[in-house]
C-alpha positions as a LaTeX table, in Angstrom:
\begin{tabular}{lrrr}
\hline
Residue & $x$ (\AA) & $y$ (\AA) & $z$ (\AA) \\
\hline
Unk1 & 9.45 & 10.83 & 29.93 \\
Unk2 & 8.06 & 8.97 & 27.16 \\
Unk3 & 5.35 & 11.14 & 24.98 \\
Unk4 & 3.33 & 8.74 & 22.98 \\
Unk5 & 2.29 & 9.05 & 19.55 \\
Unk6 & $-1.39$ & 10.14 & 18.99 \\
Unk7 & $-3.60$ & 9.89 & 16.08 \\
Unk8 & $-3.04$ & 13.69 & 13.73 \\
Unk9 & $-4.43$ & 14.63 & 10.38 \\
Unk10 & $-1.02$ & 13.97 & 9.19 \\
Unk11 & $-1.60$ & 9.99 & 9.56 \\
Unk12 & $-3.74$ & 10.51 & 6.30 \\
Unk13 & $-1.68$ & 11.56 & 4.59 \\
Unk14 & $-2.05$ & 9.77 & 0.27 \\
Unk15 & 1.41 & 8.52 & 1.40 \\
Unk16 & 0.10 & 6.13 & 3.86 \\
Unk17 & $-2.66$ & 5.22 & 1.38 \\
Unk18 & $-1.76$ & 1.45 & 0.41 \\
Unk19 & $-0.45$ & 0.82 & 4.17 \\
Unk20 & $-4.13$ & 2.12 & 5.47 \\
Unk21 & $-5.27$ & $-0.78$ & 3.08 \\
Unk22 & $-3.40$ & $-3.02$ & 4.54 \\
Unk23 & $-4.23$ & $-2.28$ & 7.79 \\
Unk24 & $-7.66$ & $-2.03$ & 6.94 \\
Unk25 & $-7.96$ & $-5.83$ & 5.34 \\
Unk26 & $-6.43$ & $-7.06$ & 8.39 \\
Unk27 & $-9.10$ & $-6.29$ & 10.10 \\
Unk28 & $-11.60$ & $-7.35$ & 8.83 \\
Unk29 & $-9.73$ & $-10.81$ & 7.91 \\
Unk30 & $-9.44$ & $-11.08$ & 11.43 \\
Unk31 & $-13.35$ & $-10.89$ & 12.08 \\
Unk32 & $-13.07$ & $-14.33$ & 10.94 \\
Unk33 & $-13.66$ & $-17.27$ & 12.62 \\
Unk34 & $-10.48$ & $-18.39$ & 14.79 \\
Unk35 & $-10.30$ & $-22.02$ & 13.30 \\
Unk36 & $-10.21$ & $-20.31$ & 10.07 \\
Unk37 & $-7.47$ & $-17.90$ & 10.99 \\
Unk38 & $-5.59$ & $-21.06$ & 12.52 \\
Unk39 & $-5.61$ & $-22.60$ & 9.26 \\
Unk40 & $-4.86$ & $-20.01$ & 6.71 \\
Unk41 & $-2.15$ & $-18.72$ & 9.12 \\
Unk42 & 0.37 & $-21.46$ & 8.68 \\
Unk43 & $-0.46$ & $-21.43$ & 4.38 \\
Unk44 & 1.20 & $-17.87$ & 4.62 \\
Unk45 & 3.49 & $-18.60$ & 6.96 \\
Unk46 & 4.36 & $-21.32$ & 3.81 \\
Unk47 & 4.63 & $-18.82$ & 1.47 \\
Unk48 & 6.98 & $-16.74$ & 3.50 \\
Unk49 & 9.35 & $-19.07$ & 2.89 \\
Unk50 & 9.53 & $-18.86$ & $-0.49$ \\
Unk51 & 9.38 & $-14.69$ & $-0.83$ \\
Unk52 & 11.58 & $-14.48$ & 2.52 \\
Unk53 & 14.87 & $-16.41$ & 1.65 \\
Unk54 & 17.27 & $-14.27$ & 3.68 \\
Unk55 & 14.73 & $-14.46$ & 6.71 \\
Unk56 & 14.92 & $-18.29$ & 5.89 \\
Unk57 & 18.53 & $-18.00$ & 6.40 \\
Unk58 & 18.98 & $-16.50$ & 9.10 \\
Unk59 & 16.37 & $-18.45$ & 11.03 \\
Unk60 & 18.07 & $-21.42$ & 9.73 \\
Unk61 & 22.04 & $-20.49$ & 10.41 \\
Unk62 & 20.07 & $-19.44$ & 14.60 \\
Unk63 & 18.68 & $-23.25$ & 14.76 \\
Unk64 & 22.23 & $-24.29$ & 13.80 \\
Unk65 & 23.90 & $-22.20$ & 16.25 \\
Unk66 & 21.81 & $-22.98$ & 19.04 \\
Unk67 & 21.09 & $-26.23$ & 18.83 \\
Unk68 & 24.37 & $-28.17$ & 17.36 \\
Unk69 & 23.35 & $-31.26$ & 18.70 \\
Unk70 & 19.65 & $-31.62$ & 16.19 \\
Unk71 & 19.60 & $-33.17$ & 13.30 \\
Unk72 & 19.39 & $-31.83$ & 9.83 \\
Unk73 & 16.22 & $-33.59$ & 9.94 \\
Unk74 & 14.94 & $-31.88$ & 13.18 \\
Unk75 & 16.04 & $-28.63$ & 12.73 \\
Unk76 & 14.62 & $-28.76$ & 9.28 \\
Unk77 & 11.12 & $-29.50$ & 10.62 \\
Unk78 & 11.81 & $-26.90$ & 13.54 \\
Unk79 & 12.13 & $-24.08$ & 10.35 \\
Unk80 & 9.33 & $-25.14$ & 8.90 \\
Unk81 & 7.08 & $-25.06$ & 11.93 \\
Unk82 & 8.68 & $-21.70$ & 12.87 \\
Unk83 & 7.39 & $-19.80$ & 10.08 \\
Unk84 & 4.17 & $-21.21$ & 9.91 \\
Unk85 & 3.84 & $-19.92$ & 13.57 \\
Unk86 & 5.11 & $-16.80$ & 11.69 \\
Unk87 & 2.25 & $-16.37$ & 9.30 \\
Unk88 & 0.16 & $-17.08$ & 12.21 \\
Unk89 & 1.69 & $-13.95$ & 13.89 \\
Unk90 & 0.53 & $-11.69$ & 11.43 \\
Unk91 & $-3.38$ & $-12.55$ & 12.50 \\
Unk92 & $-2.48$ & $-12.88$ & 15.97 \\
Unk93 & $-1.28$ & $-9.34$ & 16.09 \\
Unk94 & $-4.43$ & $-8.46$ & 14.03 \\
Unk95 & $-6.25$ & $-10.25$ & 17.10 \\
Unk96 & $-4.05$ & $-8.72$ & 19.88 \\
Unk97 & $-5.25$ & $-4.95$ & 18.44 \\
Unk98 & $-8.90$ & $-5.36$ & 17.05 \\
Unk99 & $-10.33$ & $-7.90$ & 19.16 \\
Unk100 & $-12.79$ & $-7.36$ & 22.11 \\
Unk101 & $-11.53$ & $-8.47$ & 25.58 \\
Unk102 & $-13.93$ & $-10.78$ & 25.72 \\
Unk103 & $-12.92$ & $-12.76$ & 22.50 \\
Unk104 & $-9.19$ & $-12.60$ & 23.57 \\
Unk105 & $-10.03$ & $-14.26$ & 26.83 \\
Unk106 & $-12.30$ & $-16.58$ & 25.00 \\
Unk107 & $-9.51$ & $-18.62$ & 23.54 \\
Unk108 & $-7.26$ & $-18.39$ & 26.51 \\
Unk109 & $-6.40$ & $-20.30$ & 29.36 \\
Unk110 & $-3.87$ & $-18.79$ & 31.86 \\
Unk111 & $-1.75$ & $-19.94$ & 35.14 \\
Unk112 & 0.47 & $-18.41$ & 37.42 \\
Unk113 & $-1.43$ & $-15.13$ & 38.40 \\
Unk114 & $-0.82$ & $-16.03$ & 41.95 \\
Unk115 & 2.50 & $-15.08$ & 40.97 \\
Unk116 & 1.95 & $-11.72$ & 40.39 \\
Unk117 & $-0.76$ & $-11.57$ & 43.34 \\
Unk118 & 2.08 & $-12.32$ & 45.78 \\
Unk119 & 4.78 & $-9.79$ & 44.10 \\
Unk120 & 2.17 & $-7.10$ & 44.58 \\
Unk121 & 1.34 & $-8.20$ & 48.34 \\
Unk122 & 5.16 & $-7.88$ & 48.84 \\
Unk123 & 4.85 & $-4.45$ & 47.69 \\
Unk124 & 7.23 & $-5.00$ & 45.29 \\
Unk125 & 7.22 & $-3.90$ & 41.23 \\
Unk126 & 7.31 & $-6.69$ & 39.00 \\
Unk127 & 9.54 & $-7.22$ & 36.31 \\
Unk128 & 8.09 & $-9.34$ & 33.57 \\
Unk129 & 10.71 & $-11.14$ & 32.00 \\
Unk130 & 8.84 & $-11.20$ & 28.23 \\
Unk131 & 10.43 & $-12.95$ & 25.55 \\
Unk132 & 10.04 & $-12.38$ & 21.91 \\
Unk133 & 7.56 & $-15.30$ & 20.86 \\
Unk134 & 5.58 & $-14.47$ & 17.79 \\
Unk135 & 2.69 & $-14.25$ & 19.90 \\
Unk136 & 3.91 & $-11.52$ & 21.87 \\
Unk137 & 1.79 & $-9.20$ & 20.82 \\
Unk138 & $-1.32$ & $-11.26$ & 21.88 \\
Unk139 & 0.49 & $-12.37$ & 24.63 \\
Unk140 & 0.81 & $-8.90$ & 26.22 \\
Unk141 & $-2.70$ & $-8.10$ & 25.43 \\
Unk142 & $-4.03$ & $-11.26$ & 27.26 \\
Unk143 & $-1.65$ & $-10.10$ & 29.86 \\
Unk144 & $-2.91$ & $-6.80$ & 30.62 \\
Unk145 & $-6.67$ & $-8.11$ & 30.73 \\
Unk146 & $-5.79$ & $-9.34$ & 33.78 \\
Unk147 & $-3.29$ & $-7.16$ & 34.97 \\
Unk148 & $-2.30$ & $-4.19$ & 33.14 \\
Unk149 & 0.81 & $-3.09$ & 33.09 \\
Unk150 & 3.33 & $-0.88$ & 31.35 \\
Unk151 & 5.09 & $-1.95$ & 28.30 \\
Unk152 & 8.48 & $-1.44$ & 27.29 \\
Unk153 & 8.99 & $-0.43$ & 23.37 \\
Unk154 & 11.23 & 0.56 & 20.18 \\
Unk155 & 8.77 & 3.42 & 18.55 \\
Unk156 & 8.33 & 2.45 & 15.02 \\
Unk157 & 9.89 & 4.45 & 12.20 \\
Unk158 & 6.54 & 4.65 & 10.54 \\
Unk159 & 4.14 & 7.08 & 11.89 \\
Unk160 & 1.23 & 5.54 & 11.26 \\
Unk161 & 2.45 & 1.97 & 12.42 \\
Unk162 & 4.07 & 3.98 & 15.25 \\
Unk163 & 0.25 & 5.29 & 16.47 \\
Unk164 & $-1.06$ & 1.63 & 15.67 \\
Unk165 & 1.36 & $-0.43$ & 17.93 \\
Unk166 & 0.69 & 1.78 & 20.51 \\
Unk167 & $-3.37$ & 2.01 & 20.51 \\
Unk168 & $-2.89$ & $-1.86$ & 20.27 \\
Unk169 & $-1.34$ & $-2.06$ & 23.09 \\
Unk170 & $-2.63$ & 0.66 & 25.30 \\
Unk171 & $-5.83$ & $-1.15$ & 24.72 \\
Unk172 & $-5.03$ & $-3.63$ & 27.94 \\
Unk173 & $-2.44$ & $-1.10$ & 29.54 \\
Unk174 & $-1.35$ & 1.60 & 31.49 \\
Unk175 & 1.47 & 3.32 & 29.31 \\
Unk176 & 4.03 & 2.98 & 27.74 \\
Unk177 & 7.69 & 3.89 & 27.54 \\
Unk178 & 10.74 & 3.99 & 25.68 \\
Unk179 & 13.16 & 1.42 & 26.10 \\
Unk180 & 15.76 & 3.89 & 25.75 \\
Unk181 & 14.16 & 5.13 & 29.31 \\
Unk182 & 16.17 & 3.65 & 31.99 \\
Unk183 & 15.16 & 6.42 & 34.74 \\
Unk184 & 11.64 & 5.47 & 33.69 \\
Unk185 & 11.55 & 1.82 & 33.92 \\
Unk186 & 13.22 & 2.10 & 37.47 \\
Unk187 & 10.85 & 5.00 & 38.59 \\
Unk188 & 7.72 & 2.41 & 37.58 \\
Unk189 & 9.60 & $-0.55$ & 39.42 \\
Unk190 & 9.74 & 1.50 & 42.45 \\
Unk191 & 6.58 & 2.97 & 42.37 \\
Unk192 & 5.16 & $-0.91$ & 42.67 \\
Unk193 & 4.18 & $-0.99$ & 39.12 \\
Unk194 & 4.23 & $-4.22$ & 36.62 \\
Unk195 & 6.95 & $-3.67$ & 33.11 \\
Unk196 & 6.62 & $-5.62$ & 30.97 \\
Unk197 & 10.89 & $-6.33$ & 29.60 \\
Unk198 & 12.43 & $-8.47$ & 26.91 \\
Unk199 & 16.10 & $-8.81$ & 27.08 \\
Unk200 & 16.62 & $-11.66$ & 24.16 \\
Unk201 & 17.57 & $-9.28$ & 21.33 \\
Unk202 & 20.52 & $-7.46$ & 20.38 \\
Unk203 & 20.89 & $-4.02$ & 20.44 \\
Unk204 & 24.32 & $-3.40$ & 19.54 \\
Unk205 & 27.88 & $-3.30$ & 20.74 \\
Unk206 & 27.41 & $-0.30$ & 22.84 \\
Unk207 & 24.55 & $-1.18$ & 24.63 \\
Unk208 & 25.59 & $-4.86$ & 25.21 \\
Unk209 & 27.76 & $-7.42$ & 27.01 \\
Unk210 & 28.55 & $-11.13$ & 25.80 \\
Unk211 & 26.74 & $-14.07$ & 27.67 \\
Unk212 & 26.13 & $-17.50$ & 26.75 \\
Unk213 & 22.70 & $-18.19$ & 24.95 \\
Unk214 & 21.50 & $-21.64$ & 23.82 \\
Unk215 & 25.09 & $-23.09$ & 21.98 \\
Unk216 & 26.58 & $-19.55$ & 21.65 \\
Unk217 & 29.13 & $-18.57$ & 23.27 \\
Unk218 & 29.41 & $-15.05$ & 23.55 \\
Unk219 & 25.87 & $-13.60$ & 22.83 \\
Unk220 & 24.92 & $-9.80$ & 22.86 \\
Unk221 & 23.33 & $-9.21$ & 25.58 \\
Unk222 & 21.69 & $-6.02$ & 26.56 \\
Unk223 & 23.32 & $-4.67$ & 30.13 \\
Unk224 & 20.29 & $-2.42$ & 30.99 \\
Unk225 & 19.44 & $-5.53$ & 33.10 \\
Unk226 & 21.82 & $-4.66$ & 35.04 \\
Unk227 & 21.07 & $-1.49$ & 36.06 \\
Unk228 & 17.64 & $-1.79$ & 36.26 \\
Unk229 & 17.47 & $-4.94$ & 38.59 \\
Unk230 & 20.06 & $-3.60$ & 40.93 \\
Unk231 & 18.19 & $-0.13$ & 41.35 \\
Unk232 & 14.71 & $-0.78$ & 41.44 \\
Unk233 & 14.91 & $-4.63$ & 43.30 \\
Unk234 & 11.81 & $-5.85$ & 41.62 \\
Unk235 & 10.19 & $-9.25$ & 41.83 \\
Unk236 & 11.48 & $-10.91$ & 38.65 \\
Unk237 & 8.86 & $-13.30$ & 36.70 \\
Unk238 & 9.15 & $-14.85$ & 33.28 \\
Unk239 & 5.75 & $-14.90$ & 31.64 \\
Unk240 & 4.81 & $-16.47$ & 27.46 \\
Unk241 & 1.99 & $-16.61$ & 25.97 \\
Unk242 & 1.58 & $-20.10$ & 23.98 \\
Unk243 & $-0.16$ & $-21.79$ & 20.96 \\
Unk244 & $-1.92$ & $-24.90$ & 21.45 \\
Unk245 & $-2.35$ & $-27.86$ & 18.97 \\
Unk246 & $-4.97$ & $-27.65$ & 16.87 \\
Unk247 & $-7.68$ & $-25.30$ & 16.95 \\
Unk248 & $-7.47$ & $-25.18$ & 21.37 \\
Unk249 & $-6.60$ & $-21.92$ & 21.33 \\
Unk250 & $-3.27$ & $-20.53$ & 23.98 \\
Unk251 & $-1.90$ & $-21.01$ & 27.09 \\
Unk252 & $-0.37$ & $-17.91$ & 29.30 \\
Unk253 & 2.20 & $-19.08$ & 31.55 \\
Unk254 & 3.07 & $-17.08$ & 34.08 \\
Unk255 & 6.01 & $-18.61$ & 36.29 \\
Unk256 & 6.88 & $-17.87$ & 40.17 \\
Unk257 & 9.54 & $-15.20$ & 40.53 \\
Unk258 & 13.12 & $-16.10$ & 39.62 \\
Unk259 & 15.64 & $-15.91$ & 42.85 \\
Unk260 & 18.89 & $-14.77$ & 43.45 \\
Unk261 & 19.33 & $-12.93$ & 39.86 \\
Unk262 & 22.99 & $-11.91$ & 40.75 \\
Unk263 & 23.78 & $-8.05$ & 40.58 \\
Unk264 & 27.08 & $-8.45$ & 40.79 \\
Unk265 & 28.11 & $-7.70$ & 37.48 \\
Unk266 & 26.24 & $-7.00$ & 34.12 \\
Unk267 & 27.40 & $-10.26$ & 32.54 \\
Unk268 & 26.53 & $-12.57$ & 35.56 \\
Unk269 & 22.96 & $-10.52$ & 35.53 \\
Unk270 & 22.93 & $-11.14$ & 31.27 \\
Unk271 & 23.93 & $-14.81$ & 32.19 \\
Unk272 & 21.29 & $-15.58$ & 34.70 \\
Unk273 & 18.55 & $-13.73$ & 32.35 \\
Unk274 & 19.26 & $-15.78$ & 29.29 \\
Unk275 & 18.72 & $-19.21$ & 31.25 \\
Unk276 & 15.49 & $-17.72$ & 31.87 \\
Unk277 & 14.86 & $-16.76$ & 28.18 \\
Unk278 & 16.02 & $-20.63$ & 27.11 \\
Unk279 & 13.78 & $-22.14$ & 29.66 \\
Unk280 & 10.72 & $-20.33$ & 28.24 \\
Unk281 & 12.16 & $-20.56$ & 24.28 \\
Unk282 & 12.26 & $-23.85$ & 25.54 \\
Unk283 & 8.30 & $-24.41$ & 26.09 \\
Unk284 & 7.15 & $-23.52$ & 22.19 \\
Unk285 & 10.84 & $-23.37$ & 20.45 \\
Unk286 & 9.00 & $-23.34$ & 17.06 \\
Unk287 & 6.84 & $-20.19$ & 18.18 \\
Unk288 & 10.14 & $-18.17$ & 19.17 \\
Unk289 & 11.69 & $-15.39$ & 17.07 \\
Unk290 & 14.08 & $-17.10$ & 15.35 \\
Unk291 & 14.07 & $-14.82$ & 11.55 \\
Unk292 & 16.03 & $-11.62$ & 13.96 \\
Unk293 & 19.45 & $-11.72$ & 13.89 \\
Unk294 & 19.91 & $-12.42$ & 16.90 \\
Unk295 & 23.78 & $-12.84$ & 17.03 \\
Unk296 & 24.90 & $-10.01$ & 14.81 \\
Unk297 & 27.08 & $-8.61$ & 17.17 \\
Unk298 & 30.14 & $-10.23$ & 17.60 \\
Unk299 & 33.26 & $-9.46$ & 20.33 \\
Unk300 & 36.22 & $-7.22$ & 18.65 \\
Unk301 & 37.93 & $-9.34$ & 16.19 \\
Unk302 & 35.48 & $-12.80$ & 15.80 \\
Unk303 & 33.79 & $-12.92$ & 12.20 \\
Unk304 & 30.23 & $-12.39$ & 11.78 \\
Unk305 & 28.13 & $-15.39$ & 12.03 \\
Unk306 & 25.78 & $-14.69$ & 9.41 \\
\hline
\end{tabular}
């Protein structure tokens, strides 16, 4: 069972003094208008750049390895896009904990509930295939407006940023829980409930296998999937939440339920789940996660490719 941080005395602690600033300021920048937010967003995102050279790196050496066949040209202007979306991120996760529900759903549009509707009418739990998009945390908040859910995590090392994530979050959902919780995810799946799942990062050789993503080869690939597709049988449905051009606002995309996700094997399950992930990285590539290191882990005996 996953015990969730709650707000203590402790959290004031003068350690946490400048971060309580920062939290603080985000706030109230966020208060702002959103075609003001939607401009200064990208100027930090601008600025990253030139503070955040390994980030830059890595994000650039993940373009390269997953899509050879760009340009220098494109993939340049790909990097560039991608971290403004990143300086965006920071308000947007301002927005996805401090905003009303009304103002959330205010600059939304959103298709595919019917998706969901006919999962539940099924009787079955839903797996929602997330994907790490900068705008996941708005995107799960949008999410759970209209159909809250329970959210799969990694509890922050901070305390204070460990209670904040989670208020966030809770603010549109049911609970949340651990994703080192296996027996918990499937208990919710078969109970009929909606988790919300990303399996695009890597977690490490021991809690991985290799499948292809994008131009990669062997990718680490997290083999929970397995497991927790092939106990709990749950209606499996890719969901993002989008940026639009301009000031228009986003776009939640909810698609219909994937079929036949084989169970075979944990590497034919991390295979079919990664086509899923590119077909959604797919829709906003420059609003995807690109800055993780998302191949660090490599198979016994191939060099890093960082």
């Amino acid at each position: 069972m996953t015990i969730l941080p709650k707000f203590t005395r402790q959290l004031l602690h003068p350690r946490y003094f400048l971060l309580w600033c920062g939290i603080g300021a985000l706030y109230l920048v966020v208060q702002l208008p959103y075609k003001f937010l939607n401009k200064l967003g990208p100027i930090v995102g601008r600025l990253a750049m030139k503070v955040l050279t390994d980030r830059v790196y890595v994000t650039a050496r993940n373009l390269h390895l997953c899509f050879p066949e760009k340009t220098e040209v494109e993939r340049a202007k790909l990097l560039k896009e991608n971290f403004e979306s990143v300086g965006m991120a920071l308000f947007e996760t301002g927005m996805a904990w401090f905003w009303s529900d009304d103002r959330v759903k205010k600059h939304f549009t959103v298709t595919g509930l019917e998706h969901i509707t006919k999962a539940q009418q099924e009787g079955k739990g839903v797996l929602l295939l997330g994907v790490h998009f900068l705008t996941l945390e708005l995107g799960a908040r949008i999410f759970g407006i209209y159909n809250p859910g329970i959210g799969v995590y990694r509890p922050n090392n901070n305390p204070v940023l460990d209670w904040l994530q989670t208020y966030g979050r809770m603010r549109s959902n049911k609970d949340m829980i651990n994703r080192r919780d296996v027996k918990g995810m499937i208990r919710a799946l078969k109970q009929g409930d909606i988790l919300w799942y990303a399996p695009d990062h890597d977690y490490g050789p021991k809690s991985s296998v290799f499948a292809p993503f994008f131009a990669v080869e062997n990718a680490a690939s997290t083999k929970g999937s397995y497991m927790l597709i092939r106990m709990s049988q749950p209606a499996i449905i890719p969901f993002l939440a989008r940026r639009l051009p301009g000031n228009s606002g986003y776009e939640m995309v909810i698609l219909p339920a994937a079929e036949d996700i084989p169970v075979d094997s944990d590497v034919n399950t991390a295979i079919a789940l990664n086509k899923l992930v590119e077909r959604c990285v797919m829709m906003a590539p420059e609003q995807y996660m690109w800055l993780h290191r998302r191949f660090k882990t490599r198979p016994q005996g191939e060099h890093s490719l960082y």
